[in-house]
Backbone bond lengths (Angstrom), bond angles and torsions (degrees), N, CA, C in turn:
res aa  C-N    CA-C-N  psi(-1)  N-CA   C-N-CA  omega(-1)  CA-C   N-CA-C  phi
1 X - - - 1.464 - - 1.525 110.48 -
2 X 1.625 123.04 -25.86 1.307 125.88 -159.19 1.426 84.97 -90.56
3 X 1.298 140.61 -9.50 1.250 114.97 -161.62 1.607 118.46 -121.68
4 X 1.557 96.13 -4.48 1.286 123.13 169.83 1.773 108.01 -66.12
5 X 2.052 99.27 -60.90 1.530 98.47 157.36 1.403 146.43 -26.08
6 X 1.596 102.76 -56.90 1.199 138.04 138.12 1.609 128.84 2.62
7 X 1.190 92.01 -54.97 1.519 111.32 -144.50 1.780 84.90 -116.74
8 X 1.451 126.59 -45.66 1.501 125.85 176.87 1.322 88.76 -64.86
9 X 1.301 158.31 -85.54 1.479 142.21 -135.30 1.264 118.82 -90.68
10 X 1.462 115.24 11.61 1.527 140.61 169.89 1.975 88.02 -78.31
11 X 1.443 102.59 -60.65 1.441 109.87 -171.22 1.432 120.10 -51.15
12 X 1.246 119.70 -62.16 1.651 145.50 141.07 1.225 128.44 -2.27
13 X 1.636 109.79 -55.91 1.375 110.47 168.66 1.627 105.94 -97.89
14 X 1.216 134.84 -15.26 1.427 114.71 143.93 1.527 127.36 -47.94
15 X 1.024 104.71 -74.19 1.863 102.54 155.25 1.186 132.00 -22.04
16 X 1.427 136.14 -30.82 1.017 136.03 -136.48 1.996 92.55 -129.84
17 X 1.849 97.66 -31.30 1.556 113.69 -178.47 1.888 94.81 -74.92
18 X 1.211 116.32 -50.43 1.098 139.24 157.64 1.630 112.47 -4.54
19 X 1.531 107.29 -83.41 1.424 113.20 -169.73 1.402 117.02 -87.25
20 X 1.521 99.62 -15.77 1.670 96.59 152.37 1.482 134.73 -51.01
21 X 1.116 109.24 -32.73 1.608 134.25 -172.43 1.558 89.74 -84.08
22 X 1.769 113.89 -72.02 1.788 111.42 -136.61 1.517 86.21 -81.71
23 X 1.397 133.95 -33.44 1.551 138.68 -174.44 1.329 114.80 -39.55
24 X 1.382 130.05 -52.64 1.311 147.65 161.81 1.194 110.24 -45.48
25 X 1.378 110.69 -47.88 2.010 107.02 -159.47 1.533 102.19 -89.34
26 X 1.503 108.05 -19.43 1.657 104.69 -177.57 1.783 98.14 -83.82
27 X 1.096 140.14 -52.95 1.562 130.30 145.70 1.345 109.00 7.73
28 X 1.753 115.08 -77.58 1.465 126.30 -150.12 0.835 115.43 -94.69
29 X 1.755 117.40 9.51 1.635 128.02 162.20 1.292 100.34 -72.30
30 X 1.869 108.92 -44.42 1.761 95.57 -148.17 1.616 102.98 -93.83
31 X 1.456 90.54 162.73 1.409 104.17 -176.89 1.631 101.20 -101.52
32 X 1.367 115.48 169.97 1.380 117.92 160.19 1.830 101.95 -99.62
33 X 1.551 85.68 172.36 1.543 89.77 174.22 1.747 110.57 -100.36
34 X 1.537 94.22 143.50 1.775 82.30 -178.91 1.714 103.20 -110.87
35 X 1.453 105.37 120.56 1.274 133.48 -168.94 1.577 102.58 -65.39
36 X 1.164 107.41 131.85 1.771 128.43 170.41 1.555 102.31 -115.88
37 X 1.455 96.33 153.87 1.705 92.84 165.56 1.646 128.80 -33.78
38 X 1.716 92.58 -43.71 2.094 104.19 -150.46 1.467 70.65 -84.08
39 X 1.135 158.17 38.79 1.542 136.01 152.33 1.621 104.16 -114.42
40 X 1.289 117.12 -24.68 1.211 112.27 -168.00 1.833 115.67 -78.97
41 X 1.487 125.23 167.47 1.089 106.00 -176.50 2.047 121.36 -91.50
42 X 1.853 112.22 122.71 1.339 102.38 -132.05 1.464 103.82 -62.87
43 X 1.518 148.11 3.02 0.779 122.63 127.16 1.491 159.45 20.82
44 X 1.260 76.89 -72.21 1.915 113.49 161.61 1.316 123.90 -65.52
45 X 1.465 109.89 -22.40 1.323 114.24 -174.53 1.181 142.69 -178.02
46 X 1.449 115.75 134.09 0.961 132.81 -139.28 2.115 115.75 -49.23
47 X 1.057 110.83 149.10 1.364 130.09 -177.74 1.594 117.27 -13.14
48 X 1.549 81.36 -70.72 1.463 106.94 -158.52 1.920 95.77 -79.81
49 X 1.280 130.09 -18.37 1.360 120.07 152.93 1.520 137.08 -95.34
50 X 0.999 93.95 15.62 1.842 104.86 -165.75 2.053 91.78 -66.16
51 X 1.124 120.42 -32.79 1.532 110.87 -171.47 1.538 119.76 -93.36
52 X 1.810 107.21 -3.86 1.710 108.19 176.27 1.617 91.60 -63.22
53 X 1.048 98.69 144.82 1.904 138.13 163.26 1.137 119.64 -89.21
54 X 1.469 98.40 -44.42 2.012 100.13 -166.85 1.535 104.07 -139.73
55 X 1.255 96.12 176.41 1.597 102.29 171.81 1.601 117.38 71.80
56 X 1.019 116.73 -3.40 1.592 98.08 -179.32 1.388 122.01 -82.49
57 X 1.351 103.56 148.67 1.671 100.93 -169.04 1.721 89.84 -150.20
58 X 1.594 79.04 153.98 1.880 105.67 -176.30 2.067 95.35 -41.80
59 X 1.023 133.16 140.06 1.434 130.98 163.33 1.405 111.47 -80.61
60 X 1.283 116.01 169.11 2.026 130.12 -144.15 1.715 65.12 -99.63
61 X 1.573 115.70 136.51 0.828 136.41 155.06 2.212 123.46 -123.38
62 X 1.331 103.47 163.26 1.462 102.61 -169.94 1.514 104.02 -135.70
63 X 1.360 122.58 70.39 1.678 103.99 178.63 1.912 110.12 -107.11
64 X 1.270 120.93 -160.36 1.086 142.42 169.11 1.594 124.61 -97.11
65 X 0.989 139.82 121.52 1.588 121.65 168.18 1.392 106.14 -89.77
66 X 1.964 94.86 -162.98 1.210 107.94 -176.33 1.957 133.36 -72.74
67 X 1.388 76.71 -9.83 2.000 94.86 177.65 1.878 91.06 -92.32
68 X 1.168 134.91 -4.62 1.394 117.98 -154.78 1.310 127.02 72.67
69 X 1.383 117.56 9.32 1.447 113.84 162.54 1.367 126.89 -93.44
70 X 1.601 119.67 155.64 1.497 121.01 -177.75 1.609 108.20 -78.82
71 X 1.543 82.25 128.91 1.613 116.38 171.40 1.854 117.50 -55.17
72 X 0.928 150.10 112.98 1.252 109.11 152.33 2.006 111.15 -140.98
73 X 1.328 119.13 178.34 1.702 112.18 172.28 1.779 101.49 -21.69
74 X 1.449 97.65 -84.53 1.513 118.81 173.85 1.300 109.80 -5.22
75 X 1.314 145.28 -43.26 1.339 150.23 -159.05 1.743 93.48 -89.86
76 X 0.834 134.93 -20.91 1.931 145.61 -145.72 1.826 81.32 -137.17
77 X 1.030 152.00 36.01 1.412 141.65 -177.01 1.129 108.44 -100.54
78 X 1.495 138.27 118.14 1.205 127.98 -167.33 1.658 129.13 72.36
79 X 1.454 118.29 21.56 1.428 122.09 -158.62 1.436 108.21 -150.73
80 X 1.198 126.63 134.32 1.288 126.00 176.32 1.539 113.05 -93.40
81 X 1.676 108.78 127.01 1.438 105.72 -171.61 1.683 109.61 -138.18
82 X 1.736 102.69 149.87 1.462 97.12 172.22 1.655 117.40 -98.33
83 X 1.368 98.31 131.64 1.837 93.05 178.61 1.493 123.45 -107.32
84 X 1.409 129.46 146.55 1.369 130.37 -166.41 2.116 105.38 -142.08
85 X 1.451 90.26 157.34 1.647 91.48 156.13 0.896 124.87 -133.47
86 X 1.317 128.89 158.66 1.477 121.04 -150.41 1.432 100.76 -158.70
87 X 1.652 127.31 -178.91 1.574 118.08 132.43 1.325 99.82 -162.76
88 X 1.066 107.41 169.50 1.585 122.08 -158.26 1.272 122.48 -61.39
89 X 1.270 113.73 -44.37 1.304 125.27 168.60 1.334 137.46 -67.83
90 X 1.359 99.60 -4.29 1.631 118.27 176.45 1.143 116.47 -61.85
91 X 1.840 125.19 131.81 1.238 133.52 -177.48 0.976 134.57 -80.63
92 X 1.577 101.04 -31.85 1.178 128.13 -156.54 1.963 115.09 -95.81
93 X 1.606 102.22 -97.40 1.527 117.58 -175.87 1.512 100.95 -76.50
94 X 1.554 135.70 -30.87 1.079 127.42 -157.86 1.498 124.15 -81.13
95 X 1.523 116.29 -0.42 1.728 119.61 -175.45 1.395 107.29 -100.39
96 X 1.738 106.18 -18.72 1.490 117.11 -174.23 1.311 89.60 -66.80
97 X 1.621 111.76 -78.09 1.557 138.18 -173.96 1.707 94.02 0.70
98 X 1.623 89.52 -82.42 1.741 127.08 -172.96 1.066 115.29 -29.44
99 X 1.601 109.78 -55.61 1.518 113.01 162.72 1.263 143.82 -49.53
100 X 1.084 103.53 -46.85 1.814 136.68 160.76 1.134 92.32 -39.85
101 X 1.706 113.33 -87.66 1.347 109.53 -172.61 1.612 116.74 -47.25
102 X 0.580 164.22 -28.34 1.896 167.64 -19.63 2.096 89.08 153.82
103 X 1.309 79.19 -59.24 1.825 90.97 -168.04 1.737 108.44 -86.91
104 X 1.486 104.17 -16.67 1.473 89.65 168.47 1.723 110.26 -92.67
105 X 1.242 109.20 -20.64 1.627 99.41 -169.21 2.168 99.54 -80.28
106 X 1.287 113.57 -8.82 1.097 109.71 169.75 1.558 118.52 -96.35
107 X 0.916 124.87 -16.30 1.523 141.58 150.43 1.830 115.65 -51.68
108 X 1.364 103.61 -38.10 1.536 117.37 -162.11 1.622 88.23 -98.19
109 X 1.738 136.22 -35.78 1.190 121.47 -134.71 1.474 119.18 -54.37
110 X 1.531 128.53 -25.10 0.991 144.92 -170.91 1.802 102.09 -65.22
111 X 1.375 112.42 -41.69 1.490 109.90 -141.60 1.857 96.00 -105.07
112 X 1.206 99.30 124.81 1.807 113.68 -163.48 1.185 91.77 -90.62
113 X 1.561 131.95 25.63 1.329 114.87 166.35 1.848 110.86 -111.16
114 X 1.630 107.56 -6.71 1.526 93.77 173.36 1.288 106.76 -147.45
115 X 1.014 103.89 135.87 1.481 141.47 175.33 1.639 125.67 -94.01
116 X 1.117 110.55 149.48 1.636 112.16 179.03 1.677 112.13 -120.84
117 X 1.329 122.47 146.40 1.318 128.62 173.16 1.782 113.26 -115.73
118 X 0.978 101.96 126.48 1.898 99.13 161.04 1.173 112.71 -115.44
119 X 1.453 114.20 150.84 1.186 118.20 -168.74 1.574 112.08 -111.72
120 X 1.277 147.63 133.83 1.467 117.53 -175.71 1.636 91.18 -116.11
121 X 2.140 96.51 133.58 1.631 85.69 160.42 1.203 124.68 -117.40
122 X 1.210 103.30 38.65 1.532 120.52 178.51 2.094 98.38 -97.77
123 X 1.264 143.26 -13.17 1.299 167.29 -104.85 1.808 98.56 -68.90
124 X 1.798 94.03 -22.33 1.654 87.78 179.88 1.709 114.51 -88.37
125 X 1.184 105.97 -6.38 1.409 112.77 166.61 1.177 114.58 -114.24
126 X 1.508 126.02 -22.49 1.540 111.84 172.48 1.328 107.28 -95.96
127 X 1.506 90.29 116.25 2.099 112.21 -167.53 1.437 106.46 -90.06
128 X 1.274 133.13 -177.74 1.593 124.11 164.06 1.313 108.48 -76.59
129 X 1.258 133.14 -9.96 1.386 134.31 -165.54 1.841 89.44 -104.24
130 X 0.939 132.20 -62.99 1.162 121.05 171.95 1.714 134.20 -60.30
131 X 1.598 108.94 -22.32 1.284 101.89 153.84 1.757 127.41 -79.84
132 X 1.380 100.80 -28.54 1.775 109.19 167.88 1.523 100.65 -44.91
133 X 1.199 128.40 -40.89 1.319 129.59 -152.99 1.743 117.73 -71.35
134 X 1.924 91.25 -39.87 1.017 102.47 -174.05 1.410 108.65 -90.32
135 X 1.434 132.67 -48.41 1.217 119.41 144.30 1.307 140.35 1.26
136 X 1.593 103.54 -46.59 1.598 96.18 -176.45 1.663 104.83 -106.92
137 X 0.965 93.50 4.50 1.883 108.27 160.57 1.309 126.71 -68.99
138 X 1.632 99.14 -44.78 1.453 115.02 162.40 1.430 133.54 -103.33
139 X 1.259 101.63 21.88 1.820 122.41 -179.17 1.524 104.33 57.97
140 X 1.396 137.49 45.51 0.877 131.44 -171.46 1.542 110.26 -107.39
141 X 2.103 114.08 106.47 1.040 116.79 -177.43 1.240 121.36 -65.72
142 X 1.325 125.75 127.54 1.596 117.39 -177.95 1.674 126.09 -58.64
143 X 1.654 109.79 -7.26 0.872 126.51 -158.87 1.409 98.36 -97.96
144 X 1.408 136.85 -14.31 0.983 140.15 -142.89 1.907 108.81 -148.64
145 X 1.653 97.55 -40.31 1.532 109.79 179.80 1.407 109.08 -140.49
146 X 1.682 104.88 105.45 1.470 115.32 173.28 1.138 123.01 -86.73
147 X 2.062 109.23 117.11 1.432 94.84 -178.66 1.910 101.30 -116.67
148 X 1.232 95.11 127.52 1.567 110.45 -156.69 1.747 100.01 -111.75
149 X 1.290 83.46 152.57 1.849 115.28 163.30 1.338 109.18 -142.23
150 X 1.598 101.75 168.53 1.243 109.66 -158.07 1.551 121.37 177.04
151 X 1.038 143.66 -162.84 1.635 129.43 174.60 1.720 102.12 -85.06
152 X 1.171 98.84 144.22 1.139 118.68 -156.36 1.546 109.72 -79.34
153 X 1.093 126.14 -19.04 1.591 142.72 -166.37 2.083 88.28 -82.03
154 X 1.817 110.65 -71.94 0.962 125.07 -161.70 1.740 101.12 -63.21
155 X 1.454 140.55 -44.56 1.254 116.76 173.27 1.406 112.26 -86.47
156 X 1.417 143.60 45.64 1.375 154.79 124.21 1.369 104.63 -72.30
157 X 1.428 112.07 -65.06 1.767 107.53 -151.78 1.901 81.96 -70.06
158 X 1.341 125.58 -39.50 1.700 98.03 -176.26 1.673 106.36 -54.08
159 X 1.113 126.14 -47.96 1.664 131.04 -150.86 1.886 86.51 -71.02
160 X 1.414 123.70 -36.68 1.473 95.01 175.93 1.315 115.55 -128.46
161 X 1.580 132.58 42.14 1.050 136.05 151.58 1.408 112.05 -138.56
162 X 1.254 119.07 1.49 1.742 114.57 156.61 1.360 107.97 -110.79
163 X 1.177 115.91 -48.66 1.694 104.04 179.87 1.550 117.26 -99.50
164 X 1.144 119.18 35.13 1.226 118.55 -166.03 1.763 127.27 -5.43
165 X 1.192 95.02 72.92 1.877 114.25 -155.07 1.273 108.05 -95.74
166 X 1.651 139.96 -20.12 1.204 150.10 -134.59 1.400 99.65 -163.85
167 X 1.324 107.88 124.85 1.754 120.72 162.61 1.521 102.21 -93.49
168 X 1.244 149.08 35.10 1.274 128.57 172.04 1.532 108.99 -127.18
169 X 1.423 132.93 144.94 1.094 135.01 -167.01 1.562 123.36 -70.35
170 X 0.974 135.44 -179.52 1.439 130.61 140.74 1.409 112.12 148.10
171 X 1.175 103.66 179.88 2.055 115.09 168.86 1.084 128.23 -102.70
172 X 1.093 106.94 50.37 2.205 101.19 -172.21 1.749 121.74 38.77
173 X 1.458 114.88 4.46 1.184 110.73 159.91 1.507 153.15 -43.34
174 X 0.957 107.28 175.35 1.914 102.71 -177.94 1.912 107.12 -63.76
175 X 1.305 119.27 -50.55 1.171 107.26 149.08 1.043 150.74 -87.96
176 X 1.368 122.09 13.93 1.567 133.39 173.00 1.704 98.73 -82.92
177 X 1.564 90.12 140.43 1.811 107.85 -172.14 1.433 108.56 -138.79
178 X 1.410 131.00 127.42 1.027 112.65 158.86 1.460 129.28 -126.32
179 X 1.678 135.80 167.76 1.369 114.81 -159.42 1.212 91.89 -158.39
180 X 1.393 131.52 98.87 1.536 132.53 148.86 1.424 137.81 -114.99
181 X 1.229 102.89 162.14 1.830 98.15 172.19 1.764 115.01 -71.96
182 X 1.140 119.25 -32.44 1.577 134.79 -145.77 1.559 101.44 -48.08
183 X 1.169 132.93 116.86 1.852 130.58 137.76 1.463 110.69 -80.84
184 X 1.560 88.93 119.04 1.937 84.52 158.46 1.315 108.76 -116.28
185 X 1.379 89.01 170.28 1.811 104.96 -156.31 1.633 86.70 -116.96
186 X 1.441 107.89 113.09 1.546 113.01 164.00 1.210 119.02 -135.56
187 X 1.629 101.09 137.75 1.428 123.85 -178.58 1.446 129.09 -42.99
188 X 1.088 104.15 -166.79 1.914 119.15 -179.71 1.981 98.07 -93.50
189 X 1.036 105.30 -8.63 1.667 108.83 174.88 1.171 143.97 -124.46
190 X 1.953 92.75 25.06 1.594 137.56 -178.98 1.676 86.53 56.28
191 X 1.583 134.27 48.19 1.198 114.68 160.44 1.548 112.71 -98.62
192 X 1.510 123.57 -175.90 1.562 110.86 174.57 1.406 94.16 -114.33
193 X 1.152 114.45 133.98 1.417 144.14 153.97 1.533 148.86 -71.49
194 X 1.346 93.57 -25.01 1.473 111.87 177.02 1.346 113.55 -175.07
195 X 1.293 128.44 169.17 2.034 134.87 173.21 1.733 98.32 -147.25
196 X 0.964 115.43 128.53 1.490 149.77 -178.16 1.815 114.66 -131.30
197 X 1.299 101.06 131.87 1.323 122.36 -173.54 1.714 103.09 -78.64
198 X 1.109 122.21 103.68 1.744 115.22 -144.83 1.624 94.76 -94.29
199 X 1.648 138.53 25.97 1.140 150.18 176.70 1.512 106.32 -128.56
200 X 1.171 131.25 7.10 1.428 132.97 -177.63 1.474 99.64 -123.45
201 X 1.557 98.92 152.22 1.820 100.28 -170.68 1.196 107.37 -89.01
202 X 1.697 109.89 -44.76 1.620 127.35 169.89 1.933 107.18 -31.71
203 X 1.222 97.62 -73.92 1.868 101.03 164.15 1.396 144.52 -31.75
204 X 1.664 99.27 -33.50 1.112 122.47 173.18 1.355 112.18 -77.60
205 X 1.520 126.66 -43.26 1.178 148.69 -171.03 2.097 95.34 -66.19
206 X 1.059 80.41 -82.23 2.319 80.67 165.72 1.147 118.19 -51.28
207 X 1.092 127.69 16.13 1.383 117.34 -157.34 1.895 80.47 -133.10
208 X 1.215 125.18 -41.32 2.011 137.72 163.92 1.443 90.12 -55.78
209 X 1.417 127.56 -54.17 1.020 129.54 -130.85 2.144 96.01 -82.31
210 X 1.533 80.43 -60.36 1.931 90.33 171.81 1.514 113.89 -58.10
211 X 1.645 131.88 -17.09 1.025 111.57 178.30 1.498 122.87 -106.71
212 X 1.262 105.29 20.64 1.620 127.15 163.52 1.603 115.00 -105.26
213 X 1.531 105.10 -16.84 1.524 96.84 164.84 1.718 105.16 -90.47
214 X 1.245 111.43 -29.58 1.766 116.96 174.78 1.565 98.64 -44.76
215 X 1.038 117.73 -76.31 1.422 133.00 179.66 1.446 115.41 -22.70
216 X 1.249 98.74 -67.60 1.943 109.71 -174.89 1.727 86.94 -59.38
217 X 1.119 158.23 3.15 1.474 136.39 -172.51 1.469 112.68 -91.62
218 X 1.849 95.37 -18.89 1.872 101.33 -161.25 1.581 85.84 -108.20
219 X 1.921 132.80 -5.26 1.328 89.65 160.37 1.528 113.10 -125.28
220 X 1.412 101.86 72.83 1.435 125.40 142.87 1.555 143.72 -74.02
């Protein structure tokens, strides 16, 4: 009987030496897919782009963070980052989101290649003094996780014509609102990479998982 044991955890830690090795290299085979409008669901997006194929990239944006400094691409240059919207006052999806994000940017803090963005679309009430607040609620280093405001027109048209994040219509107006779960995962070439349900754990888990295959692509 002892040698039967023996002989199973002989197997076991081969297995186990095993996927240490092939686990990594099957990672740095796969690629992600890089998302264009005509792949996304049109829903997502708007009319007049539903038929681009190629070329789309995150748009040049200009906001504020939580210290009061200006936001811009440039800050995300060379870095793979996940982006979300949110606002402070939210009861509901937005503390999960936050949290989530919370545990990945402390998971990531070490690694100067990814970064996180929040977006607020609440922007006339979320002030720099009130996003600082929440920020440090959610340990969120400014250095690492920008949580921004800004004119209210320009982080709409990003949330549904750069990140195609939102199925609902509108003009960045006084009554236009928007409210989703979505993280996207974008590259070192402002492309999008992936969408994750940022209140699900499963999501969260693909979402570690896609940004370790992101990773293995830039050291090729």
């Amino acid at each position: 009987m002892k040698r039967y044991k023996w002989i199973l955890l002989a197997f076991a830690s081969i297995w186990i030496a095993g996927m240490v090795v092939v686990y990594p290299m099957l990672k740095k085979q796969q690629r992600l897919q890089v998302y264009q409008p005509s792949d996304i669901n049109p829903q997502l997006v708007d009319t007049d782009m539903q038929r681009t194929a190629k070329a789309h990239r995150i748009a040049e944006f200009k906001l504020i963070d939580q210290t009061g400094d200006t936001v811009t691409n440039d800050d995300f240059k060379d870095r793979i980052y996940v982006s979300d919207f949110f606002f402070t006052t939210c009861p509901s999806i937005c503390p999960k989101m936050t949290a989530n994000l919370s545990e990945l940017a402390e998971l990531y803090k070490a690694d100067n290649d990814i970064m996180f963005l929040s977006h607020s679309v609440t922007p006339e009430k979320d002030s720099v003094p009130v996003l600082a607040a929440y920020g440090e609620k959610y340990g969120a280093d400014p250095s690492k996780w920008k949580l921004v405001t800004g004119p209210k027109k320009h982080i709409y048209e990003l949330a549904r014509r750069s990140y195609f994040a939102v199925t609902t219509e509108g003009d960045g107006g006084e009554r236009d609102f928007i409210h989703t779960e979505n993280f996207i995962l974008v590259d070192k070439e402002r492309k999008i990479r992936g969408f994750y349900d940022g209140t699900s754990k499963e999501d969260m888990d693909r979402l570690k998982d896609d940004i370790t295959i992101l990773r293995y692509e830039y050291e090729d």
